[in-house]
C-alpha atoms as a printed R data frame, in Angstrom:
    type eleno elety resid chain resno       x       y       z
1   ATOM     1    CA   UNK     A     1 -10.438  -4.828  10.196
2   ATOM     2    CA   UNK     A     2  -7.246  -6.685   9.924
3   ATOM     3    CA   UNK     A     3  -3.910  -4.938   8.741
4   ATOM     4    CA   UNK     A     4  -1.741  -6.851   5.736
5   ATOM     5    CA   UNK     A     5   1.744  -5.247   4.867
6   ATOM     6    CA   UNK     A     6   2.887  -6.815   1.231
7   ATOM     7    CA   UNK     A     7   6.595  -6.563   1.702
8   ATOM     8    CA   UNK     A     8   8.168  -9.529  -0.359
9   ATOM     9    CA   UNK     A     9   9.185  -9.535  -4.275
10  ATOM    10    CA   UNK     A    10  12.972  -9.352  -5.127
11  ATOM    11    CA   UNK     A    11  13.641  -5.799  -5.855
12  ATOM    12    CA   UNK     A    12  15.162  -6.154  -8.988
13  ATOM    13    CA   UNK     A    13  14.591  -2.333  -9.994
14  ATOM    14    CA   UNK     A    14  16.822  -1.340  -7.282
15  ATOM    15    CA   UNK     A    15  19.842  -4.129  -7.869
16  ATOM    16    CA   UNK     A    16  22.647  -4.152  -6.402
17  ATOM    17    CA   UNK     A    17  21.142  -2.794  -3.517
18  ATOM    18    CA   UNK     A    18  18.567  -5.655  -3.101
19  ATOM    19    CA   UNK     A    19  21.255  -8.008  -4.157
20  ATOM    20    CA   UNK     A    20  21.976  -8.058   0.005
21  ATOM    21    CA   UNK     A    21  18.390  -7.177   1.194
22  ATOM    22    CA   UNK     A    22  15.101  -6.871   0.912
23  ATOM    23    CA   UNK     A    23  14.093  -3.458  -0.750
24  ATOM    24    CA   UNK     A    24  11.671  -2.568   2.042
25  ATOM    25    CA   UNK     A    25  14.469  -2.548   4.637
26  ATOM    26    CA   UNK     A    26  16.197   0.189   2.729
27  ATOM    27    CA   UNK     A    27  16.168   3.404   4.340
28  ATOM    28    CA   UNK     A    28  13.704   6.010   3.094
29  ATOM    29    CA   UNK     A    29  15.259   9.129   4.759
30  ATOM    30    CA   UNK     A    30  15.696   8.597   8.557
31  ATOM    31    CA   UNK     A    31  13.722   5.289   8.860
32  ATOM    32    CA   UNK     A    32  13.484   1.471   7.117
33  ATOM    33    CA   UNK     A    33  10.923   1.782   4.170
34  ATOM    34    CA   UNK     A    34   9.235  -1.151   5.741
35  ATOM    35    CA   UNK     A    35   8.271   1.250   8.804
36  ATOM    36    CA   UNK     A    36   5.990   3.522   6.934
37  ATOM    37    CA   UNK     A    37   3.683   0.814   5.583
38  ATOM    38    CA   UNK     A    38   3.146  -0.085   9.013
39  ATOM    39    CA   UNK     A    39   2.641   3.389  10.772
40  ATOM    40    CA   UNK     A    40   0.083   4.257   8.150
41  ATOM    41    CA   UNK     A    41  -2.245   0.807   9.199
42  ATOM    42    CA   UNK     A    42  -1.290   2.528  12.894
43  ATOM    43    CA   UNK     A    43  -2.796   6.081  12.106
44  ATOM    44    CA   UNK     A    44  -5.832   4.379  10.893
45  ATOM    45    CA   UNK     A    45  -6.436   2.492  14.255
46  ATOM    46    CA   UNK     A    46  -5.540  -0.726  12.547
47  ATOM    47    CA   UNK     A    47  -3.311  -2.535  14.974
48  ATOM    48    CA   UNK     A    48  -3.534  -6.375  13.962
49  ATOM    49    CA   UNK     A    49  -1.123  -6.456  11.295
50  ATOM    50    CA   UNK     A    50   0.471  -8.994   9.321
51  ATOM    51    CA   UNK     A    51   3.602  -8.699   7.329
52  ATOM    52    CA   UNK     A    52   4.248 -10.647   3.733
53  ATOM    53    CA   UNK     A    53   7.823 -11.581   3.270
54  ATOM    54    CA   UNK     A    54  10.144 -13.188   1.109
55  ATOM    55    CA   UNK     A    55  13.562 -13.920   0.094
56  ATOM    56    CA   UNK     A    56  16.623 -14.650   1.682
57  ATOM    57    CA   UNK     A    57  16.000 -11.810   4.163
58  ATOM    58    CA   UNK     A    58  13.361 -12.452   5.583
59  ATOM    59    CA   UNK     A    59  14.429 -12.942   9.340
60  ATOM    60    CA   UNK     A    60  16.114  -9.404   9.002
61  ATOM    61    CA   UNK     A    61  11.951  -8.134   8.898
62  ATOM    62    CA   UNK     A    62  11.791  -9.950  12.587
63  ATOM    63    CA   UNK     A    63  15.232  -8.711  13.799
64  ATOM    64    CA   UNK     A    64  14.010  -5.415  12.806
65  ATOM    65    CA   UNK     A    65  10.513  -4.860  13.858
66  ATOM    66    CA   UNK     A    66   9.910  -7.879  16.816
67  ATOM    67    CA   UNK     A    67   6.566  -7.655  17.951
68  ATOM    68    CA   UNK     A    68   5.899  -3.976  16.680
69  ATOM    69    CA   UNK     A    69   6.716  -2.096  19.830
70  ATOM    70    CA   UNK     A    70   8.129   0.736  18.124
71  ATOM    71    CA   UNK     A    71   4.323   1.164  16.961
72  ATOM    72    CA   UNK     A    72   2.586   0.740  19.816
73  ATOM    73    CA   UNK     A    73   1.729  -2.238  19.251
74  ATOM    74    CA   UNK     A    74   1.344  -5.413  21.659
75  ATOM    75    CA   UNK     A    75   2.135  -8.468  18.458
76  ATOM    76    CA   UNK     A    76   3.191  -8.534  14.738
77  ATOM    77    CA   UNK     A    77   2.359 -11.565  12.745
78  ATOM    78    CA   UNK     A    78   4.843 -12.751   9.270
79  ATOM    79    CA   UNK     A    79   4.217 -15.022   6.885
80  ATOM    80    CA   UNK     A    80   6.662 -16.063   4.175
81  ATOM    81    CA   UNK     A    81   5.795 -15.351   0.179
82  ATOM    82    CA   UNK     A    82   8.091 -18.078  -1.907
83  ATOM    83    CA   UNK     A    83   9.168 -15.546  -5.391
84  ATOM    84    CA   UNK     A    84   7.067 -13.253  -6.824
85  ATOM    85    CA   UNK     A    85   3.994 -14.461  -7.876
86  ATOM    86    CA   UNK     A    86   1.922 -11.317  -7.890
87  ATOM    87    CA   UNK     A    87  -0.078  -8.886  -5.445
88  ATOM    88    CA   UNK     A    88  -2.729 -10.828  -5.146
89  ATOM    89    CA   UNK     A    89  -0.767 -14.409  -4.470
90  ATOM    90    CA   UNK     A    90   0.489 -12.555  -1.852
91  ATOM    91    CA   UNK     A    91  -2.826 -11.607  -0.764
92  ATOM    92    CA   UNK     A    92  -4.244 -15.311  -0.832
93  ATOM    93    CA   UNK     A    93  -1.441 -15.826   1.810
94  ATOM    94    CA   UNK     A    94  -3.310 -14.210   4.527
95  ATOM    95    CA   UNK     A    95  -6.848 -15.714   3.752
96  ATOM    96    CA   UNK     A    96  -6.266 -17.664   7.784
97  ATOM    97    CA   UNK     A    97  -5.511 -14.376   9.603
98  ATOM    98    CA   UNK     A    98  -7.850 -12.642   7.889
99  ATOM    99    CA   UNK     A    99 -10.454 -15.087   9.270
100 ATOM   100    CA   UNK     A   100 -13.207 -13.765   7.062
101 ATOM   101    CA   UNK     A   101 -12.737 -10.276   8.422
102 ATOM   102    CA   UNK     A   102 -12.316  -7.086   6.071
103 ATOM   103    CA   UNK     A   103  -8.719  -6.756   5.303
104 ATOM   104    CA   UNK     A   104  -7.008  -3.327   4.468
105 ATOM   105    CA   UNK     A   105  -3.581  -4.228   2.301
106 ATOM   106    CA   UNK     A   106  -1.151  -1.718   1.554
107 ATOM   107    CA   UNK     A   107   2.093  -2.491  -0.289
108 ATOM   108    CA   UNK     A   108   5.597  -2.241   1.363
109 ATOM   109    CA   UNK     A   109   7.202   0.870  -0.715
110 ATOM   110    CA   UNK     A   110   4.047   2.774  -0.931
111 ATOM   111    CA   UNK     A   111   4.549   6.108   1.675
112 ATOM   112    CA   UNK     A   112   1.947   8.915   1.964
113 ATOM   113    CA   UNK     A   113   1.968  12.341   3.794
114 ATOM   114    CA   UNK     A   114  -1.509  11.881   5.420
115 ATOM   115    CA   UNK     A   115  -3.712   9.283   6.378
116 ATOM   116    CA   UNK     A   116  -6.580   7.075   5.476
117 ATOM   117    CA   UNK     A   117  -8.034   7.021   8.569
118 ATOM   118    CA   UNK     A   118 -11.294   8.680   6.652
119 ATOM   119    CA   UNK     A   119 -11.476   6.096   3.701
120 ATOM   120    CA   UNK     A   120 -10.852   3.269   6.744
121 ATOM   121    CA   UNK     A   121 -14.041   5.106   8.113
122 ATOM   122    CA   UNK     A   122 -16.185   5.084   5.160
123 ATOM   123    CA   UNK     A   123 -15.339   1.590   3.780
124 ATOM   124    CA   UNK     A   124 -16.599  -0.074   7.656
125 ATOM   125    CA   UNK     A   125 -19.949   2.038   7.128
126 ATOM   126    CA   UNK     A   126 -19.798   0.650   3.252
127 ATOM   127    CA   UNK     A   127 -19.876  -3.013   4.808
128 ATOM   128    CA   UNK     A   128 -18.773  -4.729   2.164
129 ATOM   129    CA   UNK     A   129 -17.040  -5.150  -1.552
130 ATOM   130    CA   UNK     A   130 -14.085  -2.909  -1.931
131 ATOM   131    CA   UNK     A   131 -12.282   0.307  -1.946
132 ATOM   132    CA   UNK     A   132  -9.169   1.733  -3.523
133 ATOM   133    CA   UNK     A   133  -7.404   5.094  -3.146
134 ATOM   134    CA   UNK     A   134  -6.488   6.945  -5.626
135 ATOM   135    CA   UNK     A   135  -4.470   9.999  -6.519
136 ATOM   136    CA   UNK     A   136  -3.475  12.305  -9.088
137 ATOM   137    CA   UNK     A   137  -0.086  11.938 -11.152
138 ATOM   138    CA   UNK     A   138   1.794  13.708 -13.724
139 ATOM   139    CA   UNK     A   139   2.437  10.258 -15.722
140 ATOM   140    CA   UNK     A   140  -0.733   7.987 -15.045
141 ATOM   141    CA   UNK     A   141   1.073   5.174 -17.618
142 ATOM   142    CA   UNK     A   142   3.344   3.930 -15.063
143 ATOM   143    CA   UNK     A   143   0.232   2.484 -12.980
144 ATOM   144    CA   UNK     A   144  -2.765   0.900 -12.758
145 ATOM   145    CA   UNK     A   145  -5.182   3.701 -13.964
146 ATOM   146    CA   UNK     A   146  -9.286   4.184 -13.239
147 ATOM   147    CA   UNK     A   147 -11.761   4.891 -15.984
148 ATOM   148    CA   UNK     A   148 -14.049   6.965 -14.424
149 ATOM   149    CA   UNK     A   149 -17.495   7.496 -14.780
150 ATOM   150    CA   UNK     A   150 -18.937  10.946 -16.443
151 ATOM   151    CA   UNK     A   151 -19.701  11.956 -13.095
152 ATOM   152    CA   UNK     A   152 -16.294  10.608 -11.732
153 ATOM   153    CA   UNK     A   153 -18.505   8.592  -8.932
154 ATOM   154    CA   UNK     A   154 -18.144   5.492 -10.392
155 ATOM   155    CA   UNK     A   155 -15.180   3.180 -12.123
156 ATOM   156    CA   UNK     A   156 -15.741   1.832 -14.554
157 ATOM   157    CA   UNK     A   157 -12.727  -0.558 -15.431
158 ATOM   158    CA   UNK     A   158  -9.011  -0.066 -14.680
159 ATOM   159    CA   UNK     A   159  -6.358  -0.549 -16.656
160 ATOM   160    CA   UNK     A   160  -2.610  -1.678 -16.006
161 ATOM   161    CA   UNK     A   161   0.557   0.532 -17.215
162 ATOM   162    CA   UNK     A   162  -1.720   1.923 -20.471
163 ATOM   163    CA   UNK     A   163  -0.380   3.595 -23.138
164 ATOM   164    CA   UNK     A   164  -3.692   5.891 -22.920
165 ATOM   165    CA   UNK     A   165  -4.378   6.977 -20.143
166 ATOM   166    CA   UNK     A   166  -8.167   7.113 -19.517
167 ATOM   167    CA   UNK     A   167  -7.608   9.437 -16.708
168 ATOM   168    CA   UNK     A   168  -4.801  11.378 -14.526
169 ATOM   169    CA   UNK     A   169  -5.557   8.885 -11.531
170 ATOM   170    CA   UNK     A   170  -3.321   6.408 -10.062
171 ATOM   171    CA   UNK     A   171  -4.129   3.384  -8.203
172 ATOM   172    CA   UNK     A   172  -2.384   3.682  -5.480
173 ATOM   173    CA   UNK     A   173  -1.042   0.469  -3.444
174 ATOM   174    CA   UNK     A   174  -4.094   1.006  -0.487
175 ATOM   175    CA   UNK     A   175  -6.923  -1.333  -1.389
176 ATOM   176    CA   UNK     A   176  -9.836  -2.173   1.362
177 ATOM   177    CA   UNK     A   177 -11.301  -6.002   0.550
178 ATOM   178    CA   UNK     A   178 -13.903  -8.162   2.227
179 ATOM   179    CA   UNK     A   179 -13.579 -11.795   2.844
180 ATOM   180    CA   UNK     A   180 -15.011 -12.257  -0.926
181 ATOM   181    CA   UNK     A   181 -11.407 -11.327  -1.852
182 ATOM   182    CA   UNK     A   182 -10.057 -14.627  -1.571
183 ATOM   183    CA   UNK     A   183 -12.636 -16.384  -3.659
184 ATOM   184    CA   UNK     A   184 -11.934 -13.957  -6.714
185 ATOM   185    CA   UNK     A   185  -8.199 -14.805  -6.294
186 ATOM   186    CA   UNK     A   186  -8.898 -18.286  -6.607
187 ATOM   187    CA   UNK     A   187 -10.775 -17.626 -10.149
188 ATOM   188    CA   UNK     A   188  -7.429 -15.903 -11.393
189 ATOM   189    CA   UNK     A   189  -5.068 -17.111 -14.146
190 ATOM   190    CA   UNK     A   190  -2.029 -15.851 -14.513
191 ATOM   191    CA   UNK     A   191  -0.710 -12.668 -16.195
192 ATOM   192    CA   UNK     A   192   2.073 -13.069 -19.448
193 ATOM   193    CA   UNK     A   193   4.097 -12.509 -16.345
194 ATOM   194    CA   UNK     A   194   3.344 -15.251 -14.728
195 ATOM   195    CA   UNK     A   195   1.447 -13.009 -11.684
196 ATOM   196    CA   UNK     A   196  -1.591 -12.964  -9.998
197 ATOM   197    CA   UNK     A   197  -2.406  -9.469 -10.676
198 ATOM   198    CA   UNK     A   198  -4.377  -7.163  -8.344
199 ATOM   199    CA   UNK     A   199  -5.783  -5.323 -10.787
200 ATOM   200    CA   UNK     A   200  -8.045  -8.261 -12.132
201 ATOM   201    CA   UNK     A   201  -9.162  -8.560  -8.094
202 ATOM   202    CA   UNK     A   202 -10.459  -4.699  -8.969
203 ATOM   203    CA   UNK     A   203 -12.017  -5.291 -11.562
204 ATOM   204    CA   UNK     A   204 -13.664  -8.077 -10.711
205 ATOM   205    CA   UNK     A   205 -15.041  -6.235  -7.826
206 ATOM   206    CA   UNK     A   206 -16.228  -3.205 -10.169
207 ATOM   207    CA   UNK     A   207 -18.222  -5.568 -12.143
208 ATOM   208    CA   UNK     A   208 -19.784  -6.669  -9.400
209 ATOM   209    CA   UNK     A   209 -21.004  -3.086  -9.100
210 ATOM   210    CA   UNK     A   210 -18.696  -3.203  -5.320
211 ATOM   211    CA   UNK     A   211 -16.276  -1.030  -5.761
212 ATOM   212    CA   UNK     A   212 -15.533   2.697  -4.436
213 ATOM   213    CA   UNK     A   213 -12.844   5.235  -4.045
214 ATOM   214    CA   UNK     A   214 -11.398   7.875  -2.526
215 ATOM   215    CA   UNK     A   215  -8.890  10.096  -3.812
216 ATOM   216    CA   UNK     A   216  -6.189  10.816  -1.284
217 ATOM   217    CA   UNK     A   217  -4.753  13.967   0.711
218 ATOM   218    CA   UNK     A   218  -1.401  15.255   0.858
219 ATOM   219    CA   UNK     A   219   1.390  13.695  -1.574
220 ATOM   220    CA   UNK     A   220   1.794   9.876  -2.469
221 ATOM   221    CA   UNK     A   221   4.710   8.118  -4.193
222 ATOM   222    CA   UNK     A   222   5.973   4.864  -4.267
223 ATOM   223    CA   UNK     A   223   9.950   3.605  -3.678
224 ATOM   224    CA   UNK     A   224  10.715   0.558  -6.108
225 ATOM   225    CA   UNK     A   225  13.134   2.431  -8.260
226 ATOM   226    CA   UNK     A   226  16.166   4.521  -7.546
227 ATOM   227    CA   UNK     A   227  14.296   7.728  -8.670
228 ATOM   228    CA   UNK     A   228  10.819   7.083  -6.912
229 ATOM   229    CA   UNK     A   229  13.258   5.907  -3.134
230 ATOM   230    CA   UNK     A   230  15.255   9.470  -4.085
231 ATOM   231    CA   UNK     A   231  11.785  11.280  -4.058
232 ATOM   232    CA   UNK     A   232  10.599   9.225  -1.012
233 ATOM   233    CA   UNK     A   233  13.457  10.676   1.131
234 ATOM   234    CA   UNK     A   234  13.234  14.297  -0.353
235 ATOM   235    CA   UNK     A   235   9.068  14.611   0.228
236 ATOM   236    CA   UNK     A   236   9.894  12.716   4.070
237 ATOM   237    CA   UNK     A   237  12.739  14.948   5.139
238 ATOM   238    CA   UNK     A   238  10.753  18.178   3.452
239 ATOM   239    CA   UNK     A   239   7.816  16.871   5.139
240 ATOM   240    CA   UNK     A   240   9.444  16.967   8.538
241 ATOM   241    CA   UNK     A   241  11.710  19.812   8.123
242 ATOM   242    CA   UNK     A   242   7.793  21.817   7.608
243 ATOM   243    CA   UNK     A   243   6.326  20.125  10.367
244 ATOM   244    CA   UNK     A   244   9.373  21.078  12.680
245 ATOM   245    CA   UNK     A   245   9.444  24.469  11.792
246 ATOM   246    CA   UNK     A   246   5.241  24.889  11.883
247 ATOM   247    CA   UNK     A   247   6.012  23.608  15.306
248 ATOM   248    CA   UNK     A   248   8.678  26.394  15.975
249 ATOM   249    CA   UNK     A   249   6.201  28.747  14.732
250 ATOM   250    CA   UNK     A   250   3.988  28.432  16.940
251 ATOM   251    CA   UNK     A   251   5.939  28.088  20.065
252 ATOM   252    CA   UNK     A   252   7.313  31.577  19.264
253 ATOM   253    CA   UNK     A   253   3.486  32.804  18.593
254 ATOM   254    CA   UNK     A   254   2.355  31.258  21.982
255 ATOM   255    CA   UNK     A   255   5.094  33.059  23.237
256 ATOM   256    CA   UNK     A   256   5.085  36.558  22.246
């Protein structure tokens, strides 16, 4: 499974900041947002990665992160996204490094507490179609949200930014694709925004009857607005402070 970091757009929820960088090398706490992204792919034993990029800042990503060594990892690959022309645009940018292999894509602002090294698990034993993660939120309306299934098993259709909510789920920016992906991109039209949206790649995988889920530990937020980067640095340094003391904890237990 290859490794695709979706780290372009223009950032416009976060102007001026972005007016003099990309938005995913703002710092989220002690670290460049970009670096979470990356360490998450890492945790999951996915260590060919490829990084989507765009704007005028784009050699800043190289400057930054070089070959990956910071991650333990031997190469990085970058390719270049020309304006935003949707998740899945950026997806159909990869389709020669992904050299019909199973792709896991997760955007650049999205930054979890635990891992997916489970759902990475599952989805190589599913073999094919697709998976998403998904988590629980207090205002579903503000993303892509699942209709579920009576049983909750299956989905049955998901819907972008709804006014109903058919569920308190999220779609979370973690999606698992085979090499199928590419051919449902190329069936797309365009969105009234003028996007290749990755929620008609879903659901054109659900009505294929090839889609699962997983619902994910730990907290999950995205970082695209002043707010949402805020709460990225709060959960991150909370995270750590918790971990560090756990730590402490226990030294002073192994030590009594």
């Amino acid at each position: 499974m290859k490794g695709i970091v979706l780290a372009g757009g223009l950032g416009t929820r976060l102007r001026p900041l972005t007016a003099v960088t990309n938005k995913h090398l703002l710092p989220v706490y002690d670290r460049p947002m970009i670096y979470y992204p990356i360490q998450t792919l890492v945790n999951a034993g996915i260590t060919d990665i490829m990084i989507v990029t765009g704007g005028s800042s784009a050699g800043d990503f190289l400057k930054l992160l070089g070959n990956g060594k910071a991650f333990g990892l031997k190469h990085l690959n970058y390719t270049y996204q020309e304006g935003e022309g949707g998740i899945a645009e950026a997806l159909s940018l990869v389709e020669h490094f992904a050299a019909n292999q199973t792709v896991c894509v997760v955007l650049g602002d999205n930054i979890i507490e635990g891992n997916i090294a489970a759902a990475v698990r599952a989805y190589k034993e599913q073999g094919k179609g697709a998976k998403i993660i998904l988590k629980r939120v207090p205002d579903p309306e503000r993303f892509g949200v699942p209709e579920l299934e009576l049983n909750g098993q299956n989905i049955l259709r998901i819907e972008e930014k709804p006014k109903t909510p058919k569920s308190d789920y999220a779609v979370i920016g973690i999606y698992m694709y085979d090499a199928e992906v590419y051919d449902i991109i190329r069936t797309l039209k365009r969105s009234g925004r003028g996007e290749l949206e990755i929620t008609d790649v879903n659901n054109a995988y659900i009505k294929r009857e090839e889609m699962t889920w997983e619902e994910l530990d730990g907290w999950w937020t995205d970082a695209g607005t002043f707010e949402s980067l805020l709460r990225a640095s709060n959960l991150v340094a909370e995270t750590g402070a918790n971990k560090l003391n756990l730590l402490r904890a226990n030294e002073i237990t192994a030590n009594v």
